[in-house]
C-alpha positions in Angstrom: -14.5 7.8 18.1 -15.3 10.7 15.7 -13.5 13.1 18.0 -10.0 10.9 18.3 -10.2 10.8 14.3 -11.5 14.7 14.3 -8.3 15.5 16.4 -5.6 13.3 15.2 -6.4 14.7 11.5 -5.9 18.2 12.6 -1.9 17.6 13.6 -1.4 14.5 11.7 -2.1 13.9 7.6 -4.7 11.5 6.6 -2.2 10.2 4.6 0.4 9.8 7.6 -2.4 8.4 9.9 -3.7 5.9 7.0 0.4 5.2 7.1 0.4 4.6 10.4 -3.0 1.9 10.4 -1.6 0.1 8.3 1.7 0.1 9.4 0.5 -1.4 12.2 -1.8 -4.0 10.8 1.4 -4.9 8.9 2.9 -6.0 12.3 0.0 -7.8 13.7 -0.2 -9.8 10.3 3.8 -10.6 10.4 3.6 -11.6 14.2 0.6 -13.9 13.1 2.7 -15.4 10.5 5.7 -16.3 13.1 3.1 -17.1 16.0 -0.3 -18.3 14.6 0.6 -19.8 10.8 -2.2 -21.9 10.5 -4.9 -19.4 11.5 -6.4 -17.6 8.9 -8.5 -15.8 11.4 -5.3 -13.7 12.8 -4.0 -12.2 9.9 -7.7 -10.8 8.1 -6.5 -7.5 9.8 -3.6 -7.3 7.8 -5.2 -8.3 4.5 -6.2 -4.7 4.2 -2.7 -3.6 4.2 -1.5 -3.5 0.5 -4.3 -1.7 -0.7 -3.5 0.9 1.7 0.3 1.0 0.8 -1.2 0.8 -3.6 -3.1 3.6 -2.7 -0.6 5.8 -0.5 1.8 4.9 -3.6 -0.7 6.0 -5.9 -1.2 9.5 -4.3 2.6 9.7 -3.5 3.2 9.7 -7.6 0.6 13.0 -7.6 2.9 14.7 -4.6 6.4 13.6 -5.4 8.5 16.4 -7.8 10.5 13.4 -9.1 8.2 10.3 -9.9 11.8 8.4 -11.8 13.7 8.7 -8.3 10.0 7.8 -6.5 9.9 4.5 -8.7 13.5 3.9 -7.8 13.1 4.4 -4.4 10.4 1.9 -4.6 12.0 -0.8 -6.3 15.6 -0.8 -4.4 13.4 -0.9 -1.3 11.2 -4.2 -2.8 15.2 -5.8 -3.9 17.0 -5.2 -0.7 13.6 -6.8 1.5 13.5 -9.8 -1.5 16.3 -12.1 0.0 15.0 -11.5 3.4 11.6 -12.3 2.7 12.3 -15.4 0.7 14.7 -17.1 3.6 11.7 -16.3 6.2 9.0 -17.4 4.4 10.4 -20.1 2.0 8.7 -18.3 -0.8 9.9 -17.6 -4.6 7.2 -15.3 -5.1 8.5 -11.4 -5.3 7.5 -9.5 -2.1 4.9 -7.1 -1.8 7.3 -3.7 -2.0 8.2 -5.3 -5.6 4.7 -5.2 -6.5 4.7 -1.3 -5.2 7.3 -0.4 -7.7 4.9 -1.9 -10.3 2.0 0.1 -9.6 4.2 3.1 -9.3 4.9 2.4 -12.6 1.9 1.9 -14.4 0.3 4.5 -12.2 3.2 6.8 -13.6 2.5 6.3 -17.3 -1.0 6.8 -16.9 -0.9 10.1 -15.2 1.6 11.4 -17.9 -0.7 10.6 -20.5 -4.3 11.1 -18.7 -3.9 14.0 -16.6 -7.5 15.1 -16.3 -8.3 11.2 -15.2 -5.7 11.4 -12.5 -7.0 14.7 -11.3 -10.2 12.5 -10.7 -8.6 10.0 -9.1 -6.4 12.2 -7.0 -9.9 13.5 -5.7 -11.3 10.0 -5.3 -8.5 8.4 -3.5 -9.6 8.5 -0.2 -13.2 6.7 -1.3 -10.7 3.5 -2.4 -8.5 3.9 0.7 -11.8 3.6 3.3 -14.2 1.5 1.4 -13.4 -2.4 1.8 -15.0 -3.6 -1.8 -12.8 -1.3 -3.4 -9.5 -2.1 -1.0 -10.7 -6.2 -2.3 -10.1 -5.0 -6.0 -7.0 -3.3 -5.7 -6.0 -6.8 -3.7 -7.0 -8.9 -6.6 -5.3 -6.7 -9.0 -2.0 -7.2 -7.0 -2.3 -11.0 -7.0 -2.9 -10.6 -11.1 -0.1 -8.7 -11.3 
């Protein structure tokens, strides 16, 4: 197992493979929504997924030249998916790309103002990508938020 991760990070990003896990945990948990609603048991794969995305956001505001049109980007993506995601899910509650655009936010503001803290956490965002208690914080922030 080491040597398929060893290899696929040598031509492909961590941040691109990270992408792509959770890109397809996303899938399994939306086919378990259509296909298994009532069982909780198919979609604990795709629990994982927003803190991936919160983090991948997170690190995309320390990459991107132009964090205002990153925000934007965010948030037009979160209000063109809304009207969608309410009519398939019968849900009021805003979708998860909506609460993206909010961490890209508040992530933005602090790394203006605490530039030496974000450095830190630039360096530590792999240790909250990979480690579950810390992926089960960043999931109960989103649900505060």
């Amino acid at each position: 197992m080491q040597y398929i991760v060893r290899s696929l990070t040598k031509t492909v990003s961590k941040s691109r493979l990270l992408q792509g896990i959770a890109y397809i945990l996303m899938i399994l948990d939306h086919i378990a929504i259509v296909y298994a609603p009532g069982q909780i048991i198919y979609r604990l794969p795709g629990r994982v997924v927003f803190p991936i995305f919160a983090g991948l956001v997170c690190y995309g505001m320390t990459k991107t030249s132009d964090r205002l049109g990153y925000i934007q980007r965010i948030i037009m993506l979160g209000m063109a998916s809304q009207i969608p995601y309410t009519l398939a899910l019968k849900s009021p509650m805003p979708n998860d790309v909506l609460y993206l655009g909010i961490i890209a936010i508040v992530f933005g503001i602090f790394y203006k103002k605490e530039e030496v803290v974000m450095k830190t956490a630039k360096k530590l965002y792999w240790h909250y990508a990979i480690y579950p208690g810390h992926l089960v914080v960043l999931y109960a922030l989103k649900n505060l938020l």
